[in-house]
C-alpha positions in Angstrom: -66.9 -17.8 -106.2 -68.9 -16.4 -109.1 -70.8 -13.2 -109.2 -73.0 -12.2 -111.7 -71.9 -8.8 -112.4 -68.8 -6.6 -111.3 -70.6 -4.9 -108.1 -69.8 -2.7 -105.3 -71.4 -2.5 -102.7 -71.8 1.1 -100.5 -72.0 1.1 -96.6 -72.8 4.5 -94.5 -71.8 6.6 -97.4 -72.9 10.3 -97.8 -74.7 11.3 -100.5 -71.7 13.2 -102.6 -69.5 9.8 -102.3 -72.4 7.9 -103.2 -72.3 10.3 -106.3 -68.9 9.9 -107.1 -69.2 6.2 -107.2 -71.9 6.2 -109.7 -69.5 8.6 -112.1 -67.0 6.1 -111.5 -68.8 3.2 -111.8 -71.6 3.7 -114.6 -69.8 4.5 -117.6 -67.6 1.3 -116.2 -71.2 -0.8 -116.5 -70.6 -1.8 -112.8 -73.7 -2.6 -110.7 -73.7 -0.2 -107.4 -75.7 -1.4 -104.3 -76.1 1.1 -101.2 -76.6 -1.3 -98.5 -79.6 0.1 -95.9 -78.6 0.2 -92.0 -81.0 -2.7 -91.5 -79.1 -5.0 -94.0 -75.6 -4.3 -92.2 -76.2 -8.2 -91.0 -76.6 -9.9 -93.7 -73.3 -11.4 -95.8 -71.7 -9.9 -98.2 -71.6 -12.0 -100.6 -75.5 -12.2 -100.2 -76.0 -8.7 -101.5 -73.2 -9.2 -103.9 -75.3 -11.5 -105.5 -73.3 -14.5 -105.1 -74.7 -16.9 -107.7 -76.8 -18.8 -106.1 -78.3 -16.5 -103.8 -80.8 -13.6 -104.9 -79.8 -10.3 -105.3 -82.6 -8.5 -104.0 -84.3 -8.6 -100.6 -87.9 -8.5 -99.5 -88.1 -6.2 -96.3 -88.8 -8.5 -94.4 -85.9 -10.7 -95.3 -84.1 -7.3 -95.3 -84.6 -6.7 -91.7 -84.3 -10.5 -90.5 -81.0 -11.2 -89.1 -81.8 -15.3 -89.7 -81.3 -14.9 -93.4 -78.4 -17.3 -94.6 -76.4 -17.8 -97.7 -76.2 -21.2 -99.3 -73.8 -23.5 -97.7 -72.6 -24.4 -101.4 -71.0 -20.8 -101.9 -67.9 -21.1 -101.8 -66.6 -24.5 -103.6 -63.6 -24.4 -100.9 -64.4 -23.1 -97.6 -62.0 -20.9 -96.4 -60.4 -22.2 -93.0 -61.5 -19.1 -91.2 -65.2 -18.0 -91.9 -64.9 -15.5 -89.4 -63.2 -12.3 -88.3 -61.2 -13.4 -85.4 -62.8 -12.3 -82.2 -65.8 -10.2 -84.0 -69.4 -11.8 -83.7 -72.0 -11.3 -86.2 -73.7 -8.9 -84.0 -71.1 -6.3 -83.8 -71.4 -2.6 -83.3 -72.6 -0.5 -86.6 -70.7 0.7 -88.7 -69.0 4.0 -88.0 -67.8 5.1 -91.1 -68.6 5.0 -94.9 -67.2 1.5 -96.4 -66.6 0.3 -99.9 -66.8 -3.4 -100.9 -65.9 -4.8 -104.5 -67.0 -8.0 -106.2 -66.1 -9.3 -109.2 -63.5 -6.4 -110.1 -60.5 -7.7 -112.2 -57.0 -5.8 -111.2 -57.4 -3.1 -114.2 -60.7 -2.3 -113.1 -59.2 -1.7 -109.5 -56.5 0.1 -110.3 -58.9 2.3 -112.9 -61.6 2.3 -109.8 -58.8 3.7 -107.5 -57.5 6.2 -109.4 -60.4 7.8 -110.6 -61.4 7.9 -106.9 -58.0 9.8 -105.7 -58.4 12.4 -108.4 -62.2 12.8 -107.6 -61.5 13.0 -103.9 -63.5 10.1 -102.7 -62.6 10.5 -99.2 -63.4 6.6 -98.4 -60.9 5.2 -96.5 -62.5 1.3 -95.6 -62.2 -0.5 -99.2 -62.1 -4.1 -99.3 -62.4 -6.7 -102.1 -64.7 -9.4 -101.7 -63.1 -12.7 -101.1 -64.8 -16.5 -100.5 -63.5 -15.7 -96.9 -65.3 -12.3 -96.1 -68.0 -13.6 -98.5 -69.3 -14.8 -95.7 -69.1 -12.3 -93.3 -71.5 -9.4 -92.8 -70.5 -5.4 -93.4 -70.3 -4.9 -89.5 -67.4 -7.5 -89.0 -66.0 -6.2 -92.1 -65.5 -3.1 -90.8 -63.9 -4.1 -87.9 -61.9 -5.9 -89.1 -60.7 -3.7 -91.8 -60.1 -0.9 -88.4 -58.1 -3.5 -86.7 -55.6 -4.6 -89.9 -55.4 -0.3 -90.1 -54.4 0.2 -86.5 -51.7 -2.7 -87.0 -50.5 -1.1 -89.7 -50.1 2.5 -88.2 -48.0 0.3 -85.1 -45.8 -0.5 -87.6 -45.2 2.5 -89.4 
């Protein structure tokens, strides 16, 4: 799975986080994309920029919910391409989300602890694997809510 550049990629996010991000991310020289509502469908690794795939939309493809990502993406598919038991079409997003691509583990831990001492106050982060690649921001945010409510069961 090769991205371009270092990205992240900004769901439902007020306009002071958005900020925040950008002084994290600029001097950092990471690409920031703030995903519209009407591109919620589409996969992330399509607005990541997968290699491959085009980074930027025409509305129309935007708004379509047909558009696809290469088959080729991934060199080894994942076993599950899906979130268990969440379809494509699932209910919007209900709360800001952050996605990374292409972030080594310094730039992580540098991302994340920039974020605590500006007060980010994003709690849905996720890191952009070949599995959720495939998978849109909706039924990444669901299934980022259900792997939270397990682990408040088990605390």
């Amino acid at each position: 799975m090769r991205l371009r550049r270092s990205i992240v990629l900004i769901y439902r996010a007020e306009s002071a986080q958005i900020q925040t991000i950008r002084r994290i991310c600029l001097p950092m020289g990471i690409q920031i994309l703030q995903v519209l509502p009407e591109q919620e469908r589409l996969p992330l690794g399509f607005l990541a920029g997968l290699e491959g795939m085009p980074l930027t939309l025409t509305p129309e493809e935007a708004s379509s919910p047909e558009v696809r990502e290469p088959e080729d993406v991934a060199a080894d598919p994942p076993e599950r391409t899906e979130p268990e038991d969440i379809p494509a079409d699932a209910a919007k997003l209900t709360e800001p989300m952050v996605v990374f691509g292409g972030f080594t583990n310094e730039m992580l831990d540098h991302f994340l602890a920039k974020s605590r001492k500006m007060q980010l106050g994003i709690r849905l982060k996720a890191m952009l694997t070949p599995t959720n690649a495939r998978w849109n921001g909706r039924q990444l945010q669901q299934e980022l809510k259900r792997e939270r409510e397990a682990f408040r069961k088990r605390t």
